[in-house]
N, C-alpha and C positions, 0 to 999 in steps of 0.2 A: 352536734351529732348525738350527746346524751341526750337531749330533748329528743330529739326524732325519736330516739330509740324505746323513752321511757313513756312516749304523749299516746293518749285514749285511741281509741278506737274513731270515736267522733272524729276528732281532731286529724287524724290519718286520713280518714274517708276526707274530706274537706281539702287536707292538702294534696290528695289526689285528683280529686274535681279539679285543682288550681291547675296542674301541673296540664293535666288531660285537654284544658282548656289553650292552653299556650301550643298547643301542637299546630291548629292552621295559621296563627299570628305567625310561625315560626315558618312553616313551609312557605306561605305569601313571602316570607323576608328573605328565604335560600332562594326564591324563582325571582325575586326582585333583585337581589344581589348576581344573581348570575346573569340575569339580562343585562345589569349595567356593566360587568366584564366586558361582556363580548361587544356592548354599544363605544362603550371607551373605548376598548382596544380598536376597533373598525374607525375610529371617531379619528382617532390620533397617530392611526397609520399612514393618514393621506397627510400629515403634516411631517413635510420634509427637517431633517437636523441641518442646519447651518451650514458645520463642516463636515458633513456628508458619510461619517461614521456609516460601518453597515452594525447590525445586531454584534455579527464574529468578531470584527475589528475592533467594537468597543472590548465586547469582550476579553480580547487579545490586549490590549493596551490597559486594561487594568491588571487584570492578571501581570503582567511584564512590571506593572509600576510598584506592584506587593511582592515580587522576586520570586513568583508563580507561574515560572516558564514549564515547569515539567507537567501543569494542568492540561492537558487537550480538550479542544472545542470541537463539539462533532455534529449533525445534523441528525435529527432524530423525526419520526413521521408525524402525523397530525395536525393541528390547530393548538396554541397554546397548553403546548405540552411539554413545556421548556422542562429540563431540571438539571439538579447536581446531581454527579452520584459518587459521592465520596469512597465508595469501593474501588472502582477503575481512575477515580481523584479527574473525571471528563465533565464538563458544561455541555448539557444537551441541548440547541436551540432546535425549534422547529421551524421548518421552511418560511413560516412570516417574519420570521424573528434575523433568523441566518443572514438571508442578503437585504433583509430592507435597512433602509436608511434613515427610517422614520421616527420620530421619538418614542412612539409607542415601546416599536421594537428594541430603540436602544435602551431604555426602562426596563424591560425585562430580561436582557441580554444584563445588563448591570445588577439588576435581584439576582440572578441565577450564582453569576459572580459572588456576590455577597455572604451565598452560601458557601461558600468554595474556602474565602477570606475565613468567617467562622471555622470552617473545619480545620484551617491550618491554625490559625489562634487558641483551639478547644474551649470553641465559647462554651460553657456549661450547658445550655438550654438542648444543644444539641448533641452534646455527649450522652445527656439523659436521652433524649428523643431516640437514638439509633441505640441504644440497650433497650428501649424498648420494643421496638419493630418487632425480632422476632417473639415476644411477647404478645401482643398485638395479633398479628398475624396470626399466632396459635390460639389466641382467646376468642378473636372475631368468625373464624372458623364453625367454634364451638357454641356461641351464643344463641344462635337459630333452632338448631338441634335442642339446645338442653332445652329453649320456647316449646318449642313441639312436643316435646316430649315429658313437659310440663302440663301440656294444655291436655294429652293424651290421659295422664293418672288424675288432670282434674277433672274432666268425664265422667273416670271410674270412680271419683270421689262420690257421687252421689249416691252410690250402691255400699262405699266404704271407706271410712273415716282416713283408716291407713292410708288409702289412696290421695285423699287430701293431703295430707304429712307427703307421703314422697313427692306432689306436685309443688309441694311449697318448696323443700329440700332442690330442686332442680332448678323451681324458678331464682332460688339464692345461691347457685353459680351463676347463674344468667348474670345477674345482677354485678358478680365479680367479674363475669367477662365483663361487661361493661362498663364497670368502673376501670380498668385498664385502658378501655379505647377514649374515653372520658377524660382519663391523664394524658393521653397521646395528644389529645387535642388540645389542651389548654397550653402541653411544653410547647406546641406548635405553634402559637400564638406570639409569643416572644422571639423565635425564629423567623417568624416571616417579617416579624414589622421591622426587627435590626436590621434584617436582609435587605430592606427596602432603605431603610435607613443609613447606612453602609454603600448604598447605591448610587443614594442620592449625591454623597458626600466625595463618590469616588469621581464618580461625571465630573462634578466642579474642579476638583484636585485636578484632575485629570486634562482638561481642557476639551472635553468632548461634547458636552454640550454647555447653552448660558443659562444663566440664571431664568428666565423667562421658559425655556425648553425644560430645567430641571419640573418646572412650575407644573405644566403640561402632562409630564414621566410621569411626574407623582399623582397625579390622579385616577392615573391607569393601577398604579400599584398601591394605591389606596384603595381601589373598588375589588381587585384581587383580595389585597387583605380582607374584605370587610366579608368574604366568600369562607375562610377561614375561622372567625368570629360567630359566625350562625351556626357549622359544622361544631365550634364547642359548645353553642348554644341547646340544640337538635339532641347532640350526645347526652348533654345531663340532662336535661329535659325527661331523655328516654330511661338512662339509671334508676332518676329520683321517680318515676311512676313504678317500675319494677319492684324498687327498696318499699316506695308504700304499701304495697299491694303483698310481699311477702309481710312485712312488719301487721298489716291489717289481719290479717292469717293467722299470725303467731301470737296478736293480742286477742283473737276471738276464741283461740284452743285453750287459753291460761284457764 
């Protein structure tokens, strides 16, 4: 971070070019990643579980085997829009997920789980994650706005130096909004893959599906993961071109 802070002008403008340059590799890999969610999921829905698990029922049967009766499973609207919400302490499955019987959906039914498991254990990753929400929430809010209204006094920068100063000052909140949502995603990271991991582990323990079906699960909740992974990819991505572009600003005024 001293290097960035203390490096030329030159050197900025360049790691800008770099960063600027990684933006369509990055959106091809969010449009790529997200096709292969919903191909996996659609893929491994038509593949029936063995012993006939729905989504709920796995769900219900881990839950009961961790002493997480008081967790409720509740149906929630959409397409893969499963979640926990550890406020109401309820598993949300969504209508593919709720009554099928399919590995796909027992995979997800069993991630959703896994969050659930965490919040009762207080795995760290997500103690930090949900301190930061309403943090998050209030930064991501503000990020657009201070943009704009950055890009507004850099306008009036041409006509006044001042104006450049306050454009830059706005664009380095921006920047701290988005290093918060930056953190959000990386603690997100370690949350989803234990989730996943944790799922896998509970199925087998559990006897709900075999080894061969966990094989299956897991690719589904691998191609989700890897949706997760770009998201913190995308977010510094977006930081580290703001942090240049202020930095390049405050080394040309010296």
């Amino acid at each position: 971070m001293t290097f960035i802070l203390s490096a030329s002008v030159d050197t900025l403008q360049l790691a800008l070019l770099i960063v600027s340059a990684c933006f369509l590799p990055l959106v091809i890999w969010m449009i790529a990643a997200g096709i292969q969610v919903r191909t996996r999921f659609q893929k491994y829905s038509t593949v029936a579980s063995e012993k006939g698990y729905t989504g709920a029922e796995a769900a219900r049967a881990i839950l009961d085997a961790n002493g997480m009766r008081d967790v409720q499973i509740i149906r929630c609207a959409g397409s893969l829009t499963d979640h926990y919400d550890p406020t109401t302490r309820t598993v949300a499955l969504s209508q593919a997920t709720y009554d099928s019987s399919s590995v796909a959906a027992i995979g997800v039914a069993a991630h959703e789980v896994g969050h659930a498991i965490q919040h009762e254990e207080d795995y760290a990753p997500v103690k930090i994650r949900t301190k930061l929400v309403p943090v998050v929430n209030f930064t991501s809010r503000l990020s657009l706005p201070l943009i704009l209204i950055a890009m507004i006094f850099e306008f009036m920068g041409y006509f006044s130096s001042f104006s450049m100063q306050i454009s830059t000052f706005f664009l380095g909140l921006a920047v701290v909004c988005y290093f918060f949502y930056c953190l959000f995603t990386f603690i997100t990271l370690p949350t989803e893959y234990n989730a996943s991991s944790r799922a896998k582990k509970q199925l087998v323990e559990c006897g709900i599906l075999t080894e061969a079906e966990v094989a299956d699960a897991s690719k589904v909740l691998s191609a989700a993961a890897k949706t997760y992974l770009v998201n913190f990819a995308f977010s510094l991505m977006q930081m580290l071109r703001l942090l240049f572009i202020v930095l390049i600003r405050r080394n040309r005024n010296r």
